[in-house]
C-alpha positions in Angstrom: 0.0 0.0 0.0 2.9 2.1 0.8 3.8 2.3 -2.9 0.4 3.1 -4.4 -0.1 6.1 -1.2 3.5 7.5 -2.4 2.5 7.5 -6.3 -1.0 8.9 -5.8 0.4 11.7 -4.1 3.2 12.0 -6.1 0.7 12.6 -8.6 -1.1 15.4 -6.8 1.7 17.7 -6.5 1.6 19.0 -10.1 -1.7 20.0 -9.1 -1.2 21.6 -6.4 1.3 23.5 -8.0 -0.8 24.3 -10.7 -3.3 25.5 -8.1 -0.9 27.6 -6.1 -0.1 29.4 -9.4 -3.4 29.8 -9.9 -4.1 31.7 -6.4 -1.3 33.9 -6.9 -2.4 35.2 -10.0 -5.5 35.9 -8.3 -8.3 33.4 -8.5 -10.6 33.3 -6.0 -11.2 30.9 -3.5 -14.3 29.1 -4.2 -13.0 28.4 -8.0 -9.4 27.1 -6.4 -11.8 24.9 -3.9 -13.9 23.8 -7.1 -10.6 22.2 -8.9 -9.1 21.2 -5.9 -12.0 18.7 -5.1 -13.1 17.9 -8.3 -9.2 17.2 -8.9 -6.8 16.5 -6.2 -9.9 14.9 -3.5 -11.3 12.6 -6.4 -8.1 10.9 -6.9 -7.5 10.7 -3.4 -10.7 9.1 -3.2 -10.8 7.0 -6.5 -11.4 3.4 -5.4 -10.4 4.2 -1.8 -13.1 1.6 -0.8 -11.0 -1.4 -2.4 -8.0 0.0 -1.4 -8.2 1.6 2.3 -8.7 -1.6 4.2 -5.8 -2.7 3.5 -4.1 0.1 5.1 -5.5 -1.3 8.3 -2.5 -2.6 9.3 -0.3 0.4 9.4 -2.0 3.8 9.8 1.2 5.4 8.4 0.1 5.1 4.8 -3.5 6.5 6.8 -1.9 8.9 8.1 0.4 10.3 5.1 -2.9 11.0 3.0 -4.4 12.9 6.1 -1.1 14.6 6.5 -1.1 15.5 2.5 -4.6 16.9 2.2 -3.8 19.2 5.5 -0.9 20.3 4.2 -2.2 20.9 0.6 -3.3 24.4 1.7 -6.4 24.2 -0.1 -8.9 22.0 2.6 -11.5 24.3 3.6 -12.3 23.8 7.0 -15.7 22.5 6.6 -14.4 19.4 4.7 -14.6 16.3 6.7 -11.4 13.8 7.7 -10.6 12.0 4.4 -11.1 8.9 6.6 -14.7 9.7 7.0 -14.9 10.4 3.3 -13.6 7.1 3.0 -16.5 5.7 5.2 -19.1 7.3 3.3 -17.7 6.2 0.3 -17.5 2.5 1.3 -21.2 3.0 2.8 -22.7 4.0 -0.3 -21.1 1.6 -2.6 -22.2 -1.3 -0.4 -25.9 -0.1 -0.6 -25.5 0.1 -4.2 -24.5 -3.3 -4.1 -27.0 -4.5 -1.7 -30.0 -2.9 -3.7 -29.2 -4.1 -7.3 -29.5 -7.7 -7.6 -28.0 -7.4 -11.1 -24.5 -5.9 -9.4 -22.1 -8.1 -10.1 -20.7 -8.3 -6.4 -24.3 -9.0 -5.2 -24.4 -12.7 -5.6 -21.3 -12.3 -3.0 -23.7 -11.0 -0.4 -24.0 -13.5 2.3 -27.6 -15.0 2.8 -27.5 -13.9 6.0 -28.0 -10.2 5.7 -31.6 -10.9 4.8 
């Protein structure tokens, strides 16, 4: 997990360099916070349910991606934790799952959630 954590990251800096140029030429803040979720929090987040269990075992690779968004500049405080973005995430894939019998994960439900 440690490897995929460094290269998604590694992958956001260009944007966030892109954004800081941005907010020095004078963009406003609601446009910056408009690319920088649309951008750097949806590949943060892409697949993060198949992924983010994984990093169970070690909260460092948890913890870096926490650390990175923080530190991006661009958060806006009413944003949640990105583990709790995670969760909600996870949460509403799972009930997509659970309410279309043609998913293709569904027949892995277990008989016992009904």
């Amino acid at each position: 997990m440690r490897d995929h954590v460094h290269n998604t990251t590694k992958g956001c800096a260009p944007i966030l360099y892109a954004l800081r140029i941005l907010r020095a030429d004078g963009t406003n803040q609601p446009a910056l916070q408009t690319v920088y979720q649309a951008v750097i929090m949806a590949k943060l987040l892409y697949v993060a349910p198949a992924w983010w269990g994984f990093s169970i075992s070690t909260t460092s690779d948890r913890n870096r991606i926490a650390g990175f968004v923080r530190r991006s500049g661009f958060c806006e405080a009413g944003l949640a934790e990105i583990s709790t973005l995670v969760d909600d995430a996870e949460d509403k894939l799972f009930h997509k799952i659970l309410n279309d019998t043609n998913h293709v994960l569904f027949q892995l439900l277990s008989d016992q959630l009904w």
